[in-house]
N, C-alpha and C positions, 0 to 999 in steps of 0.2 A: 863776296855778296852774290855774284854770278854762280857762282860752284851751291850753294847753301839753297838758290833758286833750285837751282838744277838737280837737288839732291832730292828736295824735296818733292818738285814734279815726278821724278822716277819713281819716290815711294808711294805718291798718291797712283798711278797709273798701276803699279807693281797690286796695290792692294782691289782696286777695278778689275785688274786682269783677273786676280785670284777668287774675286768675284764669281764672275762669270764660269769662268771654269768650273767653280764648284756649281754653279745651277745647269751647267751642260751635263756634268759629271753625274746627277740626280733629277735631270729630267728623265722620264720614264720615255719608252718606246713608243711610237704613236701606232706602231704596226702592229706591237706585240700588244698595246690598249686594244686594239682593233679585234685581236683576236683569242685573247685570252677571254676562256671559260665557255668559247662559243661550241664545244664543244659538245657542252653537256644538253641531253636534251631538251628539258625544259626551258633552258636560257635560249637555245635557238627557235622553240616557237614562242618564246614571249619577244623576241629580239625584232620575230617576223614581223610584229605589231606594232611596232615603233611609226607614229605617227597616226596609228587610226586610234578609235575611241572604243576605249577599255573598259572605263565605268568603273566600280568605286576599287580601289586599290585591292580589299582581301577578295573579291567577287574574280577579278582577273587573274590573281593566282592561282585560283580555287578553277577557273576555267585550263588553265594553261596545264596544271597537275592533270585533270583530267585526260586531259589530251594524251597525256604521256604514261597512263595508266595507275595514276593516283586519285583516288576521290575522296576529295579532302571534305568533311561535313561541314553543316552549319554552322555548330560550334565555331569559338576560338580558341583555347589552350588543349581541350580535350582531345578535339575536333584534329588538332595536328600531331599530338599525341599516339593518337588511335591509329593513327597510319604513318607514325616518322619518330624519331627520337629526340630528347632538347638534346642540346650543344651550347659549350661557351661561345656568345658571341663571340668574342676574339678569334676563335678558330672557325668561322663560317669561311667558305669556301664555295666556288660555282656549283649554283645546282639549290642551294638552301638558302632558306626560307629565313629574314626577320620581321620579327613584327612587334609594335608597341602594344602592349595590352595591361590590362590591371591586375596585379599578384594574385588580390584576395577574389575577384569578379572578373573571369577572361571569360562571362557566355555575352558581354553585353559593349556597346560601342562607347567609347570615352572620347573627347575633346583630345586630338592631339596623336592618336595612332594613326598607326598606317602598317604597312604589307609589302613587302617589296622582297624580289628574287636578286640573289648574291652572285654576280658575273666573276668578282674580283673581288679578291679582300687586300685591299689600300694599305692595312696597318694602321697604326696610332686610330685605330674605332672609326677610317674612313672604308668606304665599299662603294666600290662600282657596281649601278644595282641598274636594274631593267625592271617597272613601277608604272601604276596608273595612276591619275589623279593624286598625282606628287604636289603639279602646279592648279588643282580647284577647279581643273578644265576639262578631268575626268580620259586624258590623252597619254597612252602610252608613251615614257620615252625611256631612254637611259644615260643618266648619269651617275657623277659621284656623290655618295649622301653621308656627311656624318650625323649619325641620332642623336637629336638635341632633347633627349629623355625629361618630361617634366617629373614633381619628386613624389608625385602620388601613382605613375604607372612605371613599367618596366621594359626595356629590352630583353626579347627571348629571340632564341636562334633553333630552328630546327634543322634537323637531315630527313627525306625520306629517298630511302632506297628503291631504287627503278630495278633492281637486279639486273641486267644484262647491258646496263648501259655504265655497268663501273665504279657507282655513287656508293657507298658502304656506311657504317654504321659504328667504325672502329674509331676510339675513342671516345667516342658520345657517352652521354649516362641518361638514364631514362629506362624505359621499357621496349622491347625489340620488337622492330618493323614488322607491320602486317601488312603492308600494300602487296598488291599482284605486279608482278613481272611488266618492265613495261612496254607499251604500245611504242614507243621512241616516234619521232619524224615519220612518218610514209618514205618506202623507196621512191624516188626518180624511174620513170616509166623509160622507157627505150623510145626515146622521141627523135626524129630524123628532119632533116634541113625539109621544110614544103608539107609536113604534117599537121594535119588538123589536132587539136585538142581543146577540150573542156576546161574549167577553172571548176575546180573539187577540194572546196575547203568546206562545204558545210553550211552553215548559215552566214558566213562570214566571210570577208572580201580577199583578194589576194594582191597586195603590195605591187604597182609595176615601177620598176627604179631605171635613171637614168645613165646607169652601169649595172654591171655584176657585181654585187655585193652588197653587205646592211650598210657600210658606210656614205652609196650612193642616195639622192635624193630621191625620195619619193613623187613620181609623177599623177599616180591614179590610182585605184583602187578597185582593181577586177573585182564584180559580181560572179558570184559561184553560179557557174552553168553557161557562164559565158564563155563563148566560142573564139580562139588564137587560132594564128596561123605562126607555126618555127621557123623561126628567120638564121636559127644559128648553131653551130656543134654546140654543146655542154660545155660550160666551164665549172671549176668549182670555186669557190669563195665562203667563209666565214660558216664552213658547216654545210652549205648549200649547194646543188647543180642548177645553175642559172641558166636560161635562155633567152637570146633575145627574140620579140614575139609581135607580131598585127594583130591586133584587133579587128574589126568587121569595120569598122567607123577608120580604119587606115591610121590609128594612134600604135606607135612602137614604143618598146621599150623593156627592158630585161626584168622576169620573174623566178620564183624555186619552182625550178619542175617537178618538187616533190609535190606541190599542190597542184599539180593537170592530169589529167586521165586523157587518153585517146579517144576523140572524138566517136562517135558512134558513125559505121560506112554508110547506113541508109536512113532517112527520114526517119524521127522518132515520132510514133503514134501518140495522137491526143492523149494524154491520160481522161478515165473514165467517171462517171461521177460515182463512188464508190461510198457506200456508210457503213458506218457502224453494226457488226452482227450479218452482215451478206454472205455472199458468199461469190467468190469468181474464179476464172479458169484460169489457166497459163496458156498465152500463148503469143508466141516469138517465133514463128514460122518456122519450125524446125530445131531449134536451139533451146537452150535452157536459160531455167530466168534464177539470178542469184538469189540467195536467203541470206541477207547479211545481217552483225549484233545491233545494226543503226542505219539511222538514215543517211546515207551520204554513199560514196563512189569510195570512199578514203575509209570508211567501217571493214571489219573480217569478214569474210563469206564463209557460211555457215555449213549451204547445201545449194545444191544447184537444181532447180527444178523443172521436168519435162514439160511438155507441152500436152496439156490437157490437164495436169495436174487440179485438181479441186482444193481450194481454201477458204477461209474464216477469213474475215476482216475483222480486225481485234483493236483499230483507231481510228481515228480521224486523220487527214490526210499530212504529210508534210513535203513543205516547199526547201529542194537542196541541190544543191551543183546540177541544177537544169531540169531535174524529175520530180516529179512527185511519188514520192514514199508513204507504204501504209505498212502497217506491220501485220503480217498474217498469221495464220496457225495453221499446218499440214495435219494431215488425219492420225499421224504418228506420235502427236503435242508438239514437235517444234516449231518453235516462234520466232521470228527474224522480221526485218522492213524486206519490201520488192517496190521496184520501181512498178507503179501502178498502169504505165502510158502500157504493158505489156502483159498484165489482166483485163481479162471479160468479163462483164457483170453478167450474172447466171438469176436473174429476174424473171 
């Protein structure tokens, strides 16, 4: 009776053991979850946004492509089409794109879709996806999602190719990529322990986290224009060179230096009240004033302009990483934004 106890407790323990083993055996990496697909670059600026508010799912994709040199239309199937190729879901991969839409009618919004960027492909139809308004609260975050497809819309999966960032278009079926080369991430500026810097993302805030890295928590959310002080060397993490960084208000805590610029050494002058059709001068005491494609410190510069220069005001004004931008016309027709605080109005 003892022995027949005892046989039995070993096999029940034997089959717990074997248990367990097999769910260690096929737990996944939390290091390698951490950092698979952060590569690509789409997934790293939508990954940046993890915690602020994104706004409706395809609207965030459609900003994050942009970024990275894709301008995805209004459209929905065409619209991703025109600039990427379909793909079987099944073979989505970081970097691309699913979305629920309707076979017969993808220019219109249906009960039930959504939009989300592909970190990780799970297997068995799950994906580790980086998404807005997953949870109705319109809040970037990332998790794992498998599409619970209702029977009147579809899953579609696209690829659009970034050309220099490695993303390709082999094996897809569809029509071949027309997007432009892409913009990727901004460089990390050369920033040193006691350096001043700006927050240069745009219209848009920059994440300050309670470590280095996207898997730390977010503490606040730098306003573009806002002035740090580097408290620390470069680390790298998850795609990013992080720093840790002061605020003005004496709040620390680690950012992407890819989104600072160096502060400016002297006093930035008021910007001027500037309209529509005027016309004003250059002038930066000796130096040149940038012509960049856009408004922001993180846009291409075009042409750099002397001092004295004459131009066209060709917009209304816009508010970005601390300056006011207009977009001018030089007498030769190029058109770019300049930070306005370093034009004169010629009245």
């Amino acid at each position: 009776m003892v022995n027949k106890q005892v046989t039995s407790r070993r096999l029940i323990l034997s089959a717990i053991l074997a248990g367990v083993l097999a769910v260690v055996a096929f737990q996944p990496s939390t290091a390698a979850g951490q950092s698979a697909g952060m590569d690509h670059p789409a997934v790293r600026v939508a990954a940046n946004q993890v915690g602020n508010h994104g706004g409706q799912c395809k609207m965030f994709v459609r900003q994050v492509f942009a970024r990275v040199g894709a301008n995805i239309g209004p459209g929905y199937r065409a619209a991703y089409l025109n600039v990427g190729t379909e793909i079987d879901p099944a073979n989505a991969r970081a970097g691309d794109i699913l979305q629920i839409s309707h076979p017969a009618n993808g220019e219109a919004f249906y009960p039930g879709m959504h939009t989300a960027i592909v970190i990780e492909n799970l297997g068995n139809g799950t994906f580790k996806v980086v998404d807005s308004n997953f949870g109705g609260d319109e809040r970037v975050r990332i998790h794992n999602w498998t599409p619970r497809v209702p029977s009147h819309l579809r899953l579609y999966a696209y690829r659009i190719d970034l050309g220099a960032t490695g993303s390709s278009s082999s094996g897809s079926s569809g029509s071949s990529s027309n997007s432009s080369p892409a913009a990727d991430v901004p460089e990390a500026p050369d920033l040193a322990v006691g350096d001043e810097a700006i927050v240069a993302t745009g219209t848009s805030c920059l994440n300050m986290r309670d470590g280095a890295g996207l898997n730390h928590s977010r503490i606040d959310c730098m306003e573009s224009g806002g002035k740090l002080t580097v408290l620390s060397e470069p680390t790298s993490s998850n795609g990013f060179t992080w720093v840790k960084v002061q605020t003005e208000s004496g709040q620390e805590g680690w950012v992407a230096a890819e989104y600072l610029r160096p502060a400016p050494s002297e006093d930035v002058p008021d910007a001027p009240e500037l309209s529509l059709s005027q016309q004003a001068t250059v002038d930066t005491d000796g130096s040149c004033l940038y012509v960049r494609d856009g408004a922001g410190l993180l846009k291409s510069v075009k042409d750099c302009m002397s001092d004295g220069t004459v131009v066209d005001i060709v917009s209304q004004p816009v508010r970005a990483d601390g300056f006011t931008w207009v977009e001018v016309e030089l007498s030769n027709g190029t058109r770019g934004w300049s930070a306005s605080e370093y034009l004169v109005s010629r009245e």
